[in-house]
MIMIMAR-21253 format. One record per residue (C-alpha): x, y, z; residue in three letters. Coordinates in steps of 0.001 Angstrom, whole numbers, padded with zeros to 6 digits, always signed. Example, Ala and Ser with C-alpha at 12.3 -4.5 7.8 and 13.67 -1.06 7.14 Angstrom:
<setors>
+012300-004500+007800Ala/+013670-001060+007140Ser/
</setors>
This chain:
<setors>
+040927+019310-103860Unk/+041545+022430-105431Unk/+044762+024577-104273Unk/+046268+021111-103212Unk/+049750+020512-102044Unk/+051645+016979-101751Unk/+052996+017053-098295Unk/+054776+013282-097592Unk/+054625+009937-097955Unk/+051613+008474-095943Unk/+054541+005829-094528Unk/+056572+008654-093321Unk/+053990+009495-090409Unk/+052847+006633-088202Unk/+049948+007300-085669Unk/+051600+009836-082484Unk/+054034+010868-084864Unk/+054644+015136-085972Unk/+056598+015939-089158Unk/+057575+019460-089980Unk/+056904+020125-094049Unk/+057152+023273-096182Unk/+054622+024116-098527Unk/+055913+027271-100589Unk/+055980+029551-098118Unk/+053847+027834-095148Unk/+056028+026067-092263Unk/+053293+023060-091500Unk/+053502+019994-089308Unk/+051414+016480-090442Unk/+050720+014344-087529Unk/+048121+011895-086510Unk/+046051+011219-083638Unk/+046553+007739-082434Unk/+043795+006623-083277Unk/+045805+007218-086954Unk/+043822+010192-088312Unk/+046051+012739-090183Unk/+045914+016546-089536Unk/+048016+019171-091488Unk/+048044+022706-089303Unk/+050347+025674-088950Unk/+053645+024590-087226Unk/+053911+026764-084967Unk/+052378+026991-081566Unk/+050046+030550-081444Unk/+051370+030914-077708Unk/+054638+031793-077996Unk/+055838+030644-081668Unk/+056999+027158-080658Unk/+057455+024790-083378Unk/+055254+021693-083418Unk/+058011+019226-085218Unk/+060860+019739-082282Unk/+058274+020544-079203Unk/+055409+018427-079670Unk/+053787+015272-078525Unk/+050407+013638-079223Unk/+048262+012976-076739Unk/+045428+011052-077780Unk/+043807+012835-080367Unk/+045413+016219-079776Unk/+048792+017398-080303Unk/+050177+019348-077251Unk/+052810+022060-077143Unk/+055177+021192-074346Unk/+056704+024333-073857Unk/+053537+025683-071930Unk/+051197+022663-072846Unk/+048723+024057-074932Unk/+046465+021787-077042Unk/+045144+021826-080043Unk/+042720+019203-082045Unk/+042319+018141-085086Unk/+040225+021134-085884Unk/+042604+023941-084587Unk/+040981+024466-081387Unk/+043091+025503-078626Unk/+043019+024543-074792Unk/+045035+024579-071740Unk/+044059+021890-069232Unk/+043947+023103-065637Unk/+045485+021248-062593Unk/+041473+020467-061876Unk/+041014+019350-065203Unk/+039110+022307-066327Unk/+039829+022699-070369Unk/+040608+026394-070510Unk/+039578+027871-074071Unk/+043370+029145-075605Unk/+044087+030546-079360Unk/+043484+028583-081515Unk/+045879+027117-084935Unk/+045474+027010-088513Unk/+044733+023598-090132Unk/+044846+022704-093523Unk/+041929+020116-095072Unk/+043875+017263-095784Unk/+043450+013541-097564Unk/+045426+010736-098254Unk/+045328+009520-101947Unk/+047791+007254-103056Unk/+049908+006765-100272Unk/+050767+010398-099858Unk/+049428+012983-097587Unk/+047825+016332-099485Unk/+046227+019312-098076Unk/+044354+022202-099781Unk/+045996+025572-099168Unk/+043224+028044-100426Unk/+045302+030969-101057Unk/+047078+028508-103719Unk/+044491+028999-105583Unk/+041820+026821-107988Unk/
</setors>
């Protein structure tokens, strides 16, 4: 991947795990689902700037905000769920293509450049 970025050690996030990185100047948090997938996003909520690492929790294969539990899936899309159930559409996150090669965790950051 081009504009690539070595994040952490594969080993250092199990599935329902977050884990705040830098990556020059981007504050990111790898987690997986857990089902085990791994997702790189911005770390901090779009709601009210929480950050991911210290106030967030997986839940299935989202990772959920608990200051005002917003949610947000793999792809950045953002949702509060109702009382009813009801998946209200929220702001949504930015997330980072990511891959695992060689036991580490990488994710393209386009404006890194080719």
């Amino acid at each position: 991947m081009s504009g690539t970025v070595d994040l952490v050690a594969s080993g250092d996030v199990a599935p329902g795990m977050v884990v705040a990185v830098s990556a020059h100047d981007l504050d990111l948090v790898v987690w997986r689902t857990e089902a085990g997938a791994v997702c790189v996003m911005d770390a901090r909520c779009p709601h009210q700037w929480t950050h991911l690492a210290a106030d967030g929790a997986i839940a299935g294969d989202e990772i959920v905000c608990l200051a005002h539990f917003w949610r947000f899936d793999a792809e950045g899309r953002g949702v509060k769920v109702a009382m009813n159930g009801r998946r209200d559409r929220k702001g949504d996150i930015g997330v980072y293509e990511a891959e695992e090669v060689d036991g580490r965790v990488l994710a393209r950051v386009p404006h890194l450049g080719a």
